[in-house]
C-alpha positions as CSV (number, residue, x, y, z in Angstrom):
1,X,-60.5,99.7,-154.8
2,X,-59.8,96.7,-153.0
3,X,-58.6,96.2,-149.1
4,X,-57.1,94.1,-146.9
5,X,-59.6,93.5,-144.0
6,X,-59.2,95.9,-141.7
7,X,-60.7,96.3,-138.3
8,X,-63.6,98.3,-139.2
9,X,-64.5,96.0,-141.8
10,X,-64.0,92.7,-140.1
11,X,-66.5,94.7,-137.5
12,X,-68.8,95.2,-140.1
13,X,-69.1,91.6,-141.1
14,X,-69.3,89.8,-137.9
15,X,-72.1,92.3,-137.0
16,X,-73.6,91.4,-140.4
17,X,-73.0,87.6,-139.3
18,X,-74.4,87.3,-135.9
19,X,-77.0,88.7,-137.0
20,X,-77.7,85.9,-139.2
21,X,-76.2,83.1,-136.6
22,X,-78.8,84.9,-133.8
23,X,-81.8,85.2,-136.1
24,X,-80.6,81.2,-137.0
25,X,-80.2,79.9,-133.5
26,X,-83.3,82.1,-132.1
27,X,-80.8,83.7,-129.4
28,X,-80.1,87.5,-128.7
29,X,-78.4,89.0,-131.2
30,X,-75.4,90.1,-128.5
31,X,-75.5,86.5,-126.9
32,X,-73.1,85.4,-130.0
33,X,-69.6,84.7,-129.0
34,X,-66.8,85.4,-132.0
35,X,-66.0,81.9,-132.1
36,X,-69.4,81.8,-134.2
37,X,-69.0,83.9,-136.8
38,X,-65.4,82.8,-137.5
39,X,-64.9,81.5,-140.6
40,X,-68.8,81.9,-141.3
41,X,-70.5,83.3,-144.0
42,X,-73.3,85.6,-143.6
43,X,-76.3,83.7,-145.8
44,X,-77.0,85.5,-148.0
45,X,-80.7,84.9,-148.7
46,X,-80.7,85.0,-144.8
47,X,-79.8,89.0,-145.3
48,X,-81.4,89.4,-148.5
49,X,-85.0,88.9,-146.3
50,X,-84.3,90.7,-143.4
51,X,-83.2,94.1,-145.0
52,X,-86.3,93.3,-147.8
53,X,-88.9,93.2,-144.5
54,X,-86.9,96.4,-142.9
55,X,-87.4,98.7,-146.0
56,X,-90.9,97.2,-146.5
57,X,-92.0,98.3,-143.0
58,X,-90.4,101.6,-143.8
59,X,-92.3,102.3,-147.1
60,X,-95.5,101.1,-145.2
61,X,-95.5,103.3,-141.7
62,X,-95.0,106.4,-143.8
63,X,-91.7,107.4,-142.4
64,X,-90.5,110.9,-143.9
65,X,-87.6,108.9,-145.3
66,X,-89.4,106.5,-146.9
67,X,-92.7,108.8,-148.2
68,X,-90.8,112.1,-149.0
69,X,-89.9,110.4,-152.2
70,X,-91.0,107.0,-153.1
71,X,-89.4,106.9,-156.7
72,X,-85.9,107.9,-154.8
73,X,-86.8,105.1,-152.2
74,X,-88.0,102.1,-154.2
75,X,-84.4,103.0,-156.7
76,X,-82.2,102.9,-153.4
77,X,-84.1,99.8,-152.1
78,X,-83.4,97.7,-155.5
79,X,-79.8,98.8,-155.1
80,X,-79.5,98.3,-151.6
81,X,-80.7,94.6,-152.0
82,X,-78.9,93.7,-155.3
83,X,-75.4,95.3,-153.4
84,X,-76.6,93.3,-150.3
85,X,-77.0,89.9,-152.2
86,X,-73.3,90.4,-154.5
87,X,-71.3,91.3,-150.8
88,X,-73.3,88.3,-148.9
89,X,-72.8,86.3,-151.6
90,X,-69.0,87.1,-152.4
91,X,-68.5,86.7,-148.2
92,X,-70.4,83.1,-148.2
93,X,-67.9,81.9,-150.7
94,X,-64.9,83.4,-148.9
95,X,-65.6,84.7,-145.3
96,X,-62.4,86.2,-145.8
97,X,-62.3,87.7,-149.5
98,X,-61.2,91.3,-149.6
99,X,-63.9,93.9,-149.6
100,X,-64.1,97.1,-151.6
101,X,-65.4,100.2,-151.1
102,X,-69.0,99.4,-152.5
103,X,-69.1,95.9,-150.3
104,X,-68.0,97.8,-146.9
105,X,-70.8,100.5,-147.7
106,X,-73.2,97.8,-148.5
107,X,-72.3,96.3,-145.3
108,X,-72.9,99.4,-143.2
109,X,-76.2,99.9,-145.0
110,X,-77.5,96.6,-143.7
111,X,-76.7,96.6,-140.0
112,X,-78.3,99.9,-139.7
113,X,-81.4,99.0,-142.0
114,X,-81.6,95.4,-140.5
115,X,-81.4,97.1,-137.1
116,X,-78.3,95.4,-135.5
117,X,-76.7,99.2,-135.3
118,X,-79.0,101.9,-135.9
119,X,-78.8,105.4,-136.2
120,X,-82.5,106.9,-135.4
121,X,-83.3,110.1,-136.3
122,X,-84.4,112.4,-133.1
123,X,-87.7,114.4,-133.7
124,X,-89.4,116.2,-130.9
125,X,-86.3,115.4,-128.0
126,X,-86.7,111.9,-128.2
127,X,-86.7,108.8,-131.0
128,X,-89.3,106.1,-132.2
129,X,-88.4,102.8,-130.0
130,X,-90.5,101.2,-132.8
131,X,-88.8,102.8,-135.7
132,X,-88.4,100.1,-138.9
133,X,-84.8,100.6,-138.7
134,X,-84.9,99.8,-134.7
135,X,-84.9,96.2,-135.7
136,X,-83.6,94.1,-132.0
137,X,-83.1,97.3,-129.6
138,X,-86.8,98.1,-129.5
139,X,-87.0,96.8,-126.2
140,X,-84.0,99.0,-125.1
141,X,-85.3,101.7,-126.5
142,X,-88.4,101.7,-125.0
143,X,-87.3,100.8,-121.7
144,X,-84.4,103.4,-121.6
145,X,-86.2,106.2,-123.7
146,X,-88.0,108.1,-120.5
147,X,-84.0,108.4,-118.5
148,X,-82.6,109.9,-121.8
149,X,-84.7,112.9,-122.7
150,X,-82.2,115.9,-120.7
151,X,-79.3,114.0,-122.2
152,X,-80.1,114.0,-126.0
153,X,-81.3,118.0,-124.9
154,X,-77.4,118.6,-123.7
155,X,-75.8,117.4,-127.0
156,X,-75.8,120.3,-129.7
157,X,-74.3,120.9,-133.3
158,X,-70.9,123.2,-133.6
159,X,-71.9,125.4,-136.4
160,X,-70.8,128.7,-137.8
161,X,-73.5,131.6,-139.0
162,X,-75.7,129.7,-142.1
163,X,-75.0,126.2,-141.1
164,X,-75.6,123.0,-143.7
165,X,-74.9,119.7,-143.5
166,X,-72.1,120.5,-145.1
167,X,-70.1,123.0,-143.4
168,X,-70.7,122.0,-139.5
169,X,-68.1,121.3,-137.7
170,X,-69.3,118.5,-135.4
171,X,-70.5,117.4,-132.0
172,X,-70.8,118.7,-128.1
173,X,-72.6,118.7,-125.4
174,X,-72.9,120.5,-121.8
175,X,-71.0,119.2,-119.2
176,X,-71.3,122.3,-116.4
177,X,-74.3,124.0,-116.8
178,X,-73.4,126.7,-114.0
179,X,-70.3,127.5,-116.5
180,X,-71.9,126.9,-120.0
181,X,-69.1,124.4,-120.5
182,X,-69.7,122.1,-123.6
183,X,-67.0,119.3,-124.3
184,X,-66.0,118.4,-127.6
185,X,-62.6,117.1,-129.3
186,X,-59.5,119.0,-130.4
187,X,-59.9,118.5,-134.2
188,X,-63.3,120.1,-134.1
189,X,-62.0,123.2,-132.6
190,X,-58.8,122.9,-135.5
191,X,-61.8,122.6,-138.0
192,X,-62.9,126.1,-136.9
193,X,-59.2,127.2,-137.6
194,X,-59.0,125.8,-140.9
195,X,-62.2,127.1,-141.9
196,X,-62.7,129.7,-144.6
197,X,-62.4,132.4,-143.0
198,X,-61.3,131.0,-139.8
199,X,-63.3,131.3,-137.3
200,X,-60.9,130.5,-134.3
201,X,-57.0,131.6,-134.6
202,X,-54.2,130.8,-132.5
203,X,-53.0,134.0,-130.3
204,X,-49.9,133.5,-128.1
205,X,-50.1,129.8,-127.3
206,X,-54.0,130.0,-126.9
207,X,-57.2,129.7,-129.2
208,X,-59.4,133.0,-129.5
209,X,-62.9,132.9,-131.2
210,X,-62.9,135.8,-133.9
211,X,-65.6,134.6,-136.1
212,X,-69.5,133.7,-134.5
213,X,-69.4,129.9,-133.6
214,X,-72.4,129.0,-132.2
215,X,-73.9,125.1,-130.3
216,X,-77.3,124.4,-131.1
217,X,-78.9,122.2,-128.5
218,X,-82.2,121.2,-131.1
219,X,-81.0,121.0,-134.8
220,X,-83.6,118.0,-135.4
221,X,-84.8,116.8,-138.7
222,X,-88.1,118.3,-140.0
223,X,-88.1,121.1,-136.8
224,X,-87.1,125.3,-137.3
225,X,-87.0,125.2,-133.6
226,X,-83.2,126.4,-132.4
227,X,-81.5,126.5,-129.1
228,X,-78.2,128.2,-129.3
229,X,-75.7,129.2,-127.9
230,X,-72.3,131.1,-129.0
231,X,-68.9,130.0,-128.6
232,X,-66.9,132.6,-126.9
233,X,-63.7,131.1,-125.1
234,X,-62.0,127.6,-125.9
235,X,-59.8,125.9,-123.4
236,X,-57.5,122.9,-124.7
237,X,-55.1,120.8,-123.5
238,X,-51.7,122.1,-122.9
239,X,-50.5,125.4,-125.1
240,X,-52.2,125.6,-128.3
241,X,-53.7,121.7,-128.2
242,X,-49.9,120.8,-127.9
243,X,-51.3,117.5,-126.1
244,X,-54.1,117.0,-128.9
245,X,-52.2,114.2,-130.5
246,X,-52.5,112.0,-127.4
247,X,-56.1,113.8,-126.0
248,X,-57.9,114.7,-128.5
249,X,-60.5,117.3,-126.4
250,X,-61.9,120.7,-126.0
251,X,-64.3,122.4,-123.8
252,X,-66.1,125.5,-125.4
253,X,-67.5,128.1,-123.4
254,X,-70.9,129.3,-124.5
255,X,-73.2,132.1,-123.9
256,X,-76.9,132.2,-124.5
257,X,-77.4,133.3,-128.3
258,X,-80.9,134.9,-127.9
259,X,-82.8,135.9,-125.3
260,X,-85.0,132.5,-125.3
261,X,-81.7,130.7,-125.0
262,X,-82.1,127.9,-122.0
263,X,-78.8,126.1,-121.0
264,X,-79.8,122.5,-121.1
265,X,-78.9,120.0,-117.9
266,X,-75.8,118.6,-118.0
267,X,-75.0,115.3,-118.6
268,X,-72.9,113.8,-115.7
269,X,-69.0,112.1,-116.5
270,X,-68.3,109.3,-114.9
271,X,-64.6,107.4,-114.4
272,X,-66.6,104.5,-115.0
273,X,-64.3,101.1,-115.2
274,X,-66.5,99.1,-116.7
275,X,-68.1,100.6,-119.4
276,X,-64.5,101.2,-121.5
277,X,-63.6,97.3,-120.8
278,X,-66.7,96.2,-122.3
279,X,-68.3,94.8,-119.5
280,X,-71.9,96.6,-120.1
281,X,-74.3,95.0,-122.3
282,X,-74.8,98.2,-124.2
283,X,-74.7,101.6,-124.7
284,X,-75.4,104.4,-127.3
285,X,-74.0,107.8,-128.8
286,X,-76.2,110.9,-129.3
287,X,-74.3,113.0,-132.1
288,X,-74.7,115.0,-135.2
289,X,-73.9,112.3,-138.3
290,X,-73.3,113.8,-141.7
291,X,-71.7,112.4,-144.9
292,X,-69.6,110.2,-145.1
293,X,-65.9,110.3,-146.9
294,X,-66.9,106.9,-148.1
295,X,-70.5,108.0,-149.1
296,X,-69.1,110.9,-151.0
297,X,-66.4,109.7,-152.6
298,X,-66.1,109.0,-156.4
299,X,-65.2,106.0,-158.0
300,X,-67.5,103.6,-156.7
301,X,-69.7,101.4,-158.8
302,X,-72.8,102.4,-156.4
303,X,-73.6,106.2,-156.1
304,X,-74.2,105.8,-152.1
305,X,-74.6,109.7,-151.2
306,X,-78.0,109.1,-153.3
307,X,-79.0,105.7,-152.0
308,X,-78.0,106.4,-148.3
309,X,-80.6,109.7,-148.9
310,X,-83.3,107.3,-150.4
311,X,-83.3,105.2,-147.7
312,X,-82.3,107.0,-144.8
313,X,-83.4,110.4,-146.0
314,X,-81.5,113.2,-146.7
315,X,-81.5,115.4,-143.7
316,X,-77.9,115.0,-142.9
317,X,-75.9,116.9,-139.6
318,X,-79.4,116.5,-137.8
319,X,-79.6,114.8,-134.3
320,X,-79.6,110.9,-133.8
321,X,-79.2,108.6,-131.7
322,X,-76.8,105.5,-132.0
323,X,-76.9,102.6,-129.9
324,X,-74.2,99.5,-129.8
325,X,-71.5,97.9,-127.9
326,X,-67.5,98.2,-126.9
327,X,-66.0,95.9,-129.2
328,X,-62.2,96.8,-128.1
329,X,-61.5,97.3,-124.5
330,X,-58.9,99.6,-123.3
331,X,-56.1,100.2,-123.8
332,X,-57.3,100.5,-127.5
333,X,-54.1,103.3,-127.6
334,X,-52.1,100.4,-129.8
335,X,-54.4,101.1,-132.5
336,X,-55.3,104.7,-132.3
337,X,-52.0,106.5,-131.0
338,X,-54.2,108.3,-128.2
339,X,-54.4,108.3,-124.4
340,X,-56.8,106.1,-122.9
341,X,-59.2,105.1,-125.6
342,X,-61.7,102.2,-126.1
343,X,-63.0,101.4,-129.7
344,X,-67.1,100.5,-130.5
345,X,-69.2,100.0,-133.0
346,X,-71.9,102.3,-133.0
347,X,-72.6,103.9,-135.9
348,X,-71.1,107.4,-136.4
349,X,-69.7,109.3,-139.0
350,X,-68.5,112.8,-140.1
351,X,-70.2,115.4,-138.0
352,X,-70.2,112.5,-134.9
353,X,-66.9,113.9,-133.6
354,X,-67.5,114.9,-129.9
355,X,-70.6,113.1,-129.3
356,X,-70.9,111.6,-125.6
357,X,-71.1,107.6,-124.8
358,X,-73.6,107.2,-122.5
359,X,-74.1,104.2,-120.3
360,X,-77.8,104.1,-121.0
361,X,-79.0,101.1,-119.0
362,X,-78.0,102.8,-115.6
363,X,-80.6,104.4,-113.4
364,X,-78.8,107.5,-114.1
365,X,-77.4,107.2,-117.0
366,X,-73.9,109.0,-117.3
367,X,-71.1,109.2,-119.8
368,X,-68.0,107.3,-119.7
369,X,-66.3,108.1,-123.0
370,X,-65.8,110.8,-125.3
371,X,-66.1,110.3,-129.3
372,X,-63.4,111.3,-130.8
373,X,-63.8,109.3,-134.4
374,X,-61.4,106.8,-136.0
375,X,-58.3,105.7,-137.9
376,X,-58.4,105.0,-141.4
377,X,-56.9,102.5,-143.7
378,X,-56.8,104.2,-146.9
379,X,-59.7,105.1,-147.7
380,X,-61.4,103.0,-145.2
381,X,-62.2,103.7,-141.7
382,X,-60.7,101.2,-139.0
383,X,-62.6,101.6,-136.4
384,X,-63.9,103.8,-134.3
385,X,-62.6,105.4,-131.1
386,X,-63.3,107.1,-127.6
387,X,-61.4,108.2,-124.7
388,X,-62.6,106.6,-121.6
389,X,-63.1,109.5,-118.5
390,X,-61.4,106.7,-116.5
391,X,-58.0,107.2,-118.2
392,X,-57.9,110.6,-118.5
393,X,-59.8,111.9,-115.9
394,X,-56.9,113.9,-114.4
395,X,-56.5,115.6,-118.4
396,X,-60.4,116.3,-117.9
397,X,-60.2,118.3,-114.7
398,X,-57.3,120.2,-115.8
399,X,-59.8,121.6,-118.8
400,X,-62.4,122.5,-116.2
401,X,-64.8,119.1,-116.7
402,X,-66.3,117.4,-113.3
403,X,-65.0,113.8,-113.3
404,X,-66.9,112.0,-110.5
């Protein structure tokens, strides 16, 4: 199926683009302005090279993605270039050709195996700066990676009793230690209602656990370790999450789950001004990505559940770290129908919802923006979307969250 260019996609190719026009002109890859990559194809042989060198330093450094299953790997890597040549190609001809669901999956696939946005697994509380997939934030990584270690330890996974990567039901992360208050968005907390059985009901205008819902602070790829905590009082804003549509937010309260349960430091909100209008060189996500609707849906040419696994791996709903920029300054609210909301283009998808944005270059850093996901188009996403603590702080505070 074919689709008008939507904002998610047009994302997707200038990202795909700069890359090329940076890697080109021997200039940052952030340092290029839009003007460049309008009306531009993305050279195709250009790509081609740089996602063949990625995947070739992958096989060769042993990764667990790339050496669990080499036969898996070398299939997705053959499909992976031949989908990245034919959507290159197709774009070269026509910057502004229509792209289907195969060429926007293709697309996705190359700016996080090419490294221009990244999703890197977290093993051991931290990630690999000089991970293959790292690609131009290696630097950043490095340089930020010693001020992040008690954030990426606050974010957890919102799971019922015999999680999978399947049936989580997303992202949160402390916000008052003191309190055991974890912050995540309404429509995680309306997963646990529609859930089979449901583990949270609606009881006189207010939501009451009556299943186990627990937050586990580790959940890392290749660990057993755990850290959780369970769920036993939800606070959302107005009666019932009456005020979802326009704040879509939560704040769990948790309890320690064992007896070696240790609440992890909270990570400080800031009504930070600048980081929702774009105005900091970067930032980054630390989240719980699974499957994709896109990945898992039939009727594409490509089966991409199998090839994302080959190359990425296939420990999905695990903790990873996303790093990228704010490509649509508030008020983003035009486009999303909710209060106060920026859009960027890190990469997240199902299981990301609640994840914290995190102004990682700061001294300290802090978050400035809560994940809440995206619109869609169809069946492709549009973009995707956070509310900015500077817009909404007053809705924060009324849920019990510190605003500073």
């Amino acid at each position: 199926m074919s689709h008008p260019n939507n904002d998610g996609a047009e994302m997707v190719r200038r990202l795909v683009v700069s890359r090329s026009v940076a890697q080109r002109s021997g200039v940052p890859l952030e340092s290029v302005g839009p003007a460049e990559v309008d009306g531009v194809g993305p050279d195709a042989g250009a790509v081609v090279d740089r996602v063949a060198a990625a995947l070739e330093r992958a096989e060769h450094t042993g990764l667990p993605e790339a050496a669990g299953d080499r036969a898996a790997f070398w299939q997705a890597r053959e499909i992976v270039l031949h989908e990245t040549r034919q959507v290159c190609a197709k774009l070269d001809e026509d910057p502004d050709a229509p792209l289907d669901d195969d060429d926007l999956l293709a697309l996705e696939a190359i700016i996080r195996i090419d490294g221009s946005r990244p999703c890197l697994p977290i093993r051991g509380g931290s990630f690999d700066p000089v991970h293959p997939f790292a690609g131009v934030w290696s630097s950043t990584l490095a340089a930020v990676q010693p001020r992040l270690y008690h954030h990426i330890a606050a974010v957890g996974r919102i799971e019922p009793e015999g999680a999978t990567a399947d049936t989580y039901f997303g992202t949160g992360w402390v916000v008052d230690s003191a309190r055991g208050l974890v912050l995540t968005n309404w429509h995680v907390v309306d997963g646990m209602c529609r859930s089979k059985p449901p583990r949270v009901v609606v009881d006189h205008h207010r939501h009451r656990v009556v299943g186990n819902v627990f937050v586990d602070f580790v959940c890392e790829s290749a660990s057993t370790a755990t850290n959780r905590f369970q769920v036993v009082d939800i606070r959302v804003p107005g009666p019932a999450g009456s005020a979802s549509r326009r704040l879509d937010a939560a704040v769990l309260i948790v309890e320690p789950a064992t007896p070696t349960s240790r609440m992890p430091t909270a990570i400080p909100l800031r009504a930070d001004l600048d980081g929702p209008r774009g105005l900091h060189r970067s930032l980054c996500a630390v989240g719980f990505p699974g499957w994709s609707q896109l990945t898992s849906g039939r009727g594409r040419k490509v089966n991409w559940k199998a090839v994302y696994a080959g190359t990425f791996g296939d420990a999905m709903g695990v903790k990873h770290l996303s790093p990228g920029r704010v490509h649509t300054p508030i008020p983003a609210s035009h486009a999303c129908g909710r209060a106060g909301a920026f859009g960027h283009d890190l990469t997240t998808m199902h299981g990301s919802s609640g994840s914290p944005i995190i102004a990682w270059l700061q001294a300290v850093p802090t978050a400035f923006g809560l994940h809440f996901g995206g619109e869609n188009t169809g069946d492709m996403a549009s973009s995707n979307y956070a509310h900015a603590f500077s817009e909404a702080a007053d809705a924060f505070r009324a849920l019990g969250v510190l605003v500073e």
